[in-house]
C-alpha positions as CSV (number, residue, x, y, z in Angstrom):
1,X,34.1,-12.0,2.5
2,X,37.2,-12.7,4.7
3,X,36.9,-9.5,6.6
4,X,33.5,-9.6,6.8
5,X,33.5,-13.1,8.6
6,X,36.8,-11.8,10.9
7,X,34.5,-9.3,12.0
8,X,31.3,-11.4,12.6
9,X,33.4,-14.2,14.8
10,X,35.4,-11.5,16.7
11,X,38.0,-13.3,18.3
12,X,35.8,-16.7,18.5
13,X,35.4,-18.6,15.9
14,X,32.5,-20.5,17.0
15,X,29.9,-17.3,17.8
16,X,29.9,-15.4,14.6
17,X,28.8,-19.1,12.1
18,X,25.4,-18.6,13.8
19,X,24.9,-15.1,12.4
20,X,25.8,-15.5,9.0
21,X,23.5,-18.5,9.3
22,X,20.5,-15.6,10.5
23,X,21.5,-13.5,7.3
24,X,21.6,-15.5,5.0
25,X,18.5,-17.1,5.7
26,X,16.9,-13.6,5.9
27,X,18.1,-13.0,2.4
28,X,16.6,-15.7,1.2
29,X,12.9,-15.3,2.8
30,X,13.5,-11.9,1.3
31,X,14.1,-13.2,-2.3
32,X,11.4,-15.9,-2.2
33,X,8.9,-12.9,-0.9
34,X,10.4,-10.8,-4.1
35,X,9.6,-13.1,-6.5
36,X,6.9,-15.4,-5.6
37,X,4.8,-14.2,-3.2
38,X,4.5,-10.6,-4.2
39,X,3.8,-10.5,-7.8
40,X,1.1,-13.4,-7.4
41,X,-0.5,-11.0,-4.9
42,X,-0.5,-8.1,-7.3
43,X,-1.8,-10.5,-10.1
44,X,-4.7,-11.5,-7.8
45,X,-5.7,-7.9,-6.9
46,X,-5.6,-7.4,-10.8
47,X,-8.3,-10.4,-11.6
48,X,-10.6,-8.8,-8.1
49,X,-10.3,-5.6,-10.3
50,X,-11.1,-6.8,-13.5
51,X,-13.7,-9.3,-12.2
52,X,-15.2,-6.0,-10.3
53,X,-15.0,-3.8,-13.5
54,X,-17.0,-6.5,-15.8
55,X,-19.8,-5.2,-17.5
56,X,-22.8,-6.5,-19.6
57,X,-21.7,-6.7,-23.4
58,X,-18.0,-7.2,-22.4
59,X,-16.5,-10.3,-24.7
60,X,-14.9,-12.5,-22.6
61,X,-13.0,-15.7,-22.0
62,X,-13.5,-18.4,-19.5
63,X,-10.5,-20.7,-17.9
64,X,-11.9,-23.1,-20.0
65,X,-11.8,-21.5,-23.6
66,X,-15.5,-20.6,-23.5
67,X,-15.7,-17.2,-26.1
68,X,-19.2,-15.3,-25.1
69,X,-20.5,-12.0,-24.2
70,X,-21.5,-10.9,-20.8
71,X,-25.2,-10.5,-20.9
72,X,-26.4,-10.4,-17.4
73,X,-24.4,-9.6,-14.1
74,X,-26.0,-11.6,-10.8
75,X,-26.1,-10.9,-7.0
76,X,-24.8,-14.5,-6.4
77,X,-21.0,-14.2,-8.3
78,X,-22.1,-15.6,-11.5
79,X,-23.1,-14.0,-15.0
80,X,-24.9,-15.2,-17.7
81,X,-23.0,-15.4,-20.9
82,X,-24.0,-16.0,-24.3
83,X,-22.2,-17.7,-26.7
84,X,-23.9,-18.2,-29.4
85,X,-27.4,-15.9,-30.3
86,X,-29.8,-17.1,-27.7
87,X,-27.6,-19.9,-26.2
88,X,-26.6,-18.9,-22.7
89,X,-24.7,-20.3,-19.7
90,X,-24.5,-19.2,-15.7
91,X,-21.1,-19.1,-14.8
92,X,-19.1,-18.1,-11.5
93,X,-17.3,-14.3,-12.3
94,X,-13.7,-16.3,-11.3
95,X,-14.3,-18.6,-13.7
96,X,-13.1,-15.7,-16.6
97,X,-9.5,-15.4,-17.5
98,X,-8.3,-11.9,-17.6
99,X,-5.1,-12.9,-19.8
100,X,-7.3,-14.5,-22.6
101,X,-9.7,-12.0,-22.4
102,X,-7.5,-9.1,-22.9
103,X,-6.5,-11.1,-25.6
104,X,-8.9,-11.4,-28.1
105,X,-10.1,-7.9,-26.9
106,X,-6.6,-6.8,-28.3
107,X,-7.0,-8.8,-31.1
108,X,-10.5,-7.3,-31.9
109,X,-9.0,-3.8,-31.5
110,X,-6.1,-4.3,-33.6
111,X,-8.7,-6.0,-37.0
112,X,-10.9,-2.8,-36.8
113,X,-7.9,0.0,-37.4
């Protein structure tokens, strides 16, 4: 760290604190882009995805614990799920949690072997 500072200041003392400064506040934009902004990006283009890939008869869960099936796809952004036999409700496509949906649709997988 000593050398590496002798070397930034070369010969003035007072030049080379402004460049470590620049560094070091690189590094940390870099770190905060590593582990904050980049993985909730990927996790964003993995709900478009699975949104995208929904189709009707898919179990599903909503953000807000709702268990249905998908029974109808719209043009407006919203399906029609039904959870119960002949109960149904229009809800927006964003409004389905991939987590909890993956879920119970591990769950379900793992109860028929």
């Amino acid at each position: 760290m000593f050398y590496l500072n002798s070397v930034l200041m070369a010969g003035n003392p007072q030049q080379g604190g402004g460049m470590m400064q620049l560094v070091l506040m690189g590094g940390i934009i870099l770190v905060f882009w590593l582990f904050m902004i980049r993985p909730q990006a990927k996790k964003a283009k993995d709900q478009k995805k699975f949104i995208d890939n929904m189709q009707k008869g898919d179990k599903v869960v909503t953000i807000a614990g709702i268990h249905g099936t998908v029974n109808k796809i719209n043009e407006d952004n919203t399906i029609q799920l039904e959870v119960t036999p002949g109960s149904y409700l229009k809800i927006e496509k964003s409004s389905i949690s991939m987590e909890w949906t993956a879920a119970i649709n591990k769950a379900a997988a793992a109860d028929k072997k």
